[in-house]
C-alpha positions in Angstrom: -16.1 -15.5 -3.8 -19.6 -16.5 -4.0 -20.8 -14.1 -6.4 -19.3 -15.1 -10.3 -20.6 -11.9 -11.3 -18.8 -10.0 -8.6 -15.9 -11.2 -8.8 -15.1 -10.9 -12.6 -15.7 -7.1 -12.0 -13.0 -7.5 -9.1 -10.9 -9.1 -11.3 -11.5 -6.7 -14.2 -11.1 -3.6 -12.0 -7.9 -5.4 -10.3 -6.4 -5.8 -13.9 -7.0 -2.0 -14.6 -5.7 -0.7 -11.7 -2.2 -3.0 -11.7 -2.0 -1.6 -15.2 -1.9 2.0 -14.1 -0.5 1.9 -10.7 2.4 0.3 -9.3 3.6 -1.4 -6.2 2.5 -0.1 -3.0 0.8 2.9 -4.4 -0.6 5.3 -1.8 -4.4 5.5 -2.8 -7.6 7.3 -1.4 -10.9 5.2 -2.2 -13.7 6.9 -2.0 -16.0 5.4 -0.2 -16.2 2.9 3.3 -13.9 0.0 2.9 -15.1 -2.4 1.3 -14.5 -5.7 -0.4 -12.7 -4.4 -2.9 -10.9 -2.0 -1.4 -9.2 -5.2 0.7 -8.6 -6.8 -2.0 -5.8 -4.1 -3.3 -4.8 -3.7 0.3 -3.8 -7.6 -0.1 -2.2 -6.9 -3.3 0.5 -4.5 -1.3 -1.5 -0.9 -2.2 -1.7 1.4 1.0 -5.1 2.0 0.7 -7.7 4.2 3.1 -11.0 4.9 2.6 -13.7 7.5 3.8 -15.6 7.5 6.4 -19.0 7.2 5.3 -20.0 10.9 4.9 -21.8 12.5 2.4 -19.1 14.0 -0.4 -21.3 16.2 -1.5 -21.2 18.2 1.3 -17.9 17.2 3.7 -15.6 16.1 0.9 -12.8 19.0 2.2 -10.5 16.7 4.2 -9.8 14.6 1.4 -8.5 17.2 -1.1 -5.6 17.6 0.0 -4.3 14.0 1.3 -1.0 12.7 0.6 -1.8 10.0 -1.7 -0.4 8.8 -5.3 -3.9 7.8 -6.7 -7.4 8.5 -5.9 -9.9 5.7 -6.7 -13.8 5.9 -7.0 -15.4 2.4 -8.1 -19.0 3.0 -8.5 -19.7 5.6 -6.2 -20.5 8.9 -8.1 -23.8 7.5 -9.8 -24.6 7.8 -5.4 -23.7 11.4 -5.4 -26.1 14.0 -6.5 -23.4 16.5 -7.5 -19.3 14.6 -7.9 -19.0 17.6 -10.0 -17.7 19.2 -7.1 -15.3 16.7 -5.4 -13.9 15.8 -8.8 -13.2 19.6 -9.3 -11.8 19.8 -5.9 -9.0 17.0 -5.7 -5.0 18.0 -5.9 -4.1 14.9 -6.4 -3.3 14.1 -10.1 -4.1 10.9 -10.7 -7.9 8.5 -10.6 -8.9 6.1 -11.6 -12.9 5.6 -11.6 -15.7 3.5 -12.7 -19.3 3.6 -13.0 -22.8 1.9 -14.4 -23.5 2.8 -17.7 -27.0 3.5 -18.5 -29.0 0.7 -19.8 -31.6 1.8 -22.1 -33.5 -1.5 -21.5 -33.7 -0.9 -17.5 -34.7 2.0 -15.3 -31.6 3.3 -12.7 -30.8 1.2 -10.1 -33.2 2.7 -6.7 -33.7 1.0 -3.7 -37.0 2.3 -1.8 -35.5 0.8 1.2 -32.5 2.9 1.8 -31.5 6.3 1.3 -28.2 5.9 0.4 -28.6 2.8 -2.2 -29.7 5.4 -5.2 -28.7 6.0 -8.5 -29.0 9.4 -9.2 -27.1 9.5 -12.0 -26.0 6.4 -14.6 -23.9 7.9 -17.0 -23.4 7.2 -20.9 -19.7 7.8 -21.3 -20.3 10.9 -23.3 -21.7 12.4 -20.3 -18.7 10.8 -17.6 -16.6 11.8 -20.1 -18.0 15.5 -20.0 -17.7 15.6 -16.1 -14.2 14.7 -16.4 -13.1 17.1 -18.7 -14.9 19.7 -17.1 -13.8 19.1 -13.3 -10.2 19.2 -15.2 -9.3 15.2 -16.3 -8.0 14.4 -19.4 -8.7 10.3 -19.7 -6.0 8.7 -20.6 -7.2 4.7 -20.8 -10.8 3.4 -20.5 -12.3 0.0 -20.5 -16.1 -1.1 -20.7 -17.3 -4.2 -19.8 -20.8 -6.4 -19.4 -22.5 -7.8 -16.7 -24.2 -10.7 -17.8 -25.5 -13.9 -16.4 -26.6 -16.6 -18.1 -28.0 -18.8 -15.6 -31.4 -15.7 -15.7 -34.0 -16.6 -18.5 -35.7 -13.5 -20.0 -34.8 -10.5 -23.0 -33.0 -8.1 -20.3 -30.5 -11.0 -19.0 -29.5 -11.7 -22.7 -29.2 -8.1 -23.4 -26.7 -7.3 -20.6 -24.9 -10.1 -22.2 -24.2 -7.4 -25.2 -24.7 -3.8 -23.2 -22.0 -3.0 -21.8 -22.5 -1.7 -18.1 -19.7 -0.7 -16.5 -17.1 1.7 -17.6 -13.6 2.8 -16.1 -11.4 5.2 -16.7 -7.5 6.3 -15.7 -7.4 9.7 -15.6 -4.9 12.6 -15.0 -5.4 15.8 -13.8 -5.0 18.5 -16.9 -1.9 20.8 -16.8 -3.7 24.2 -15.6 -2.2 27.0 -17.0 
């Protein structure tokens, strides 16, 4: 893989899915496929992914899929309101992860396209929050940095420290 950075959040998120999952797990991704997403396929998970549609609006034909896990790797800071799809899901197990927010830096916004936003970076009291609420209790989470040390300047040695991303394995709460 070309990107170092990259790939040690493969390898991360790899680690903490193979600790929660097992062999030739059903999963839903959220989300198009994707690098990672063929990376677990080669590790033996059955995985499919959405089709590129907006879950804030047309999440229904994923509620109720037949699936062991449902995975989400850094896509509800791109959703204005994953309160709803989170809320919605019968399946009773995820496992998620998303940006931190970095006091040092502004969200992550890309003028160019509509769909590369950040409309939410979370602090993990607040991810935390939407979990609970949507019905998740968390039952491991991991946090790591994103640093590079080949960039000169304050912001490339703070990432170094910050952590950025966060992930959690979650299981849905016993509803009485």
């Amino acid at each position: 893989m070309k990107n170092r950075l990259l790939k040690r959040r493969y390898d991360k998120t790899l680690a903490f899915v193979k600790k929660h999952t097992s062999e030739k797990s059903k999963i839903l991704d959220l989300g198009t496929e994707n690098p990672f997403s063929l990376i677990m396929k080669n590790e033996g998970y059955d995985v499919k992914n959405t089709n590129g549609e907006n879950l804030d609006i047309n999440y229904s034909p994923y509620i109720n899929t037949d699936v062991d896990y449902v995975t989400a790797f850094e896509i509800f800071e791109h959703m204005l309101a994953p309160f709803n799809i989170l809320r919605a899901f019968k399946t009773n197990k995820l496992i998620a992860s998303v940006p931190l927010k970095l006091w040092f830096t502004d969200a992550y916004w890309n003028e160019n396209d509509d769909w590369d936003k950040h409309y939410h970076e979370f602090e993990k009291k607040q991810f935390n929050f939407l979990l609970e609420k949507t019905g998740w209790e968390i039952k491991d989470s991991e946090t790591w940095t994103s640093s590079d040390w080949r960039k000169v300047g304050i912001r490339p040695i703070l990432r170094h420290f910050t952590p950025r991303y966060y992930i959690v394995y979650c299981e849905r709460k016993n509803v009485e």
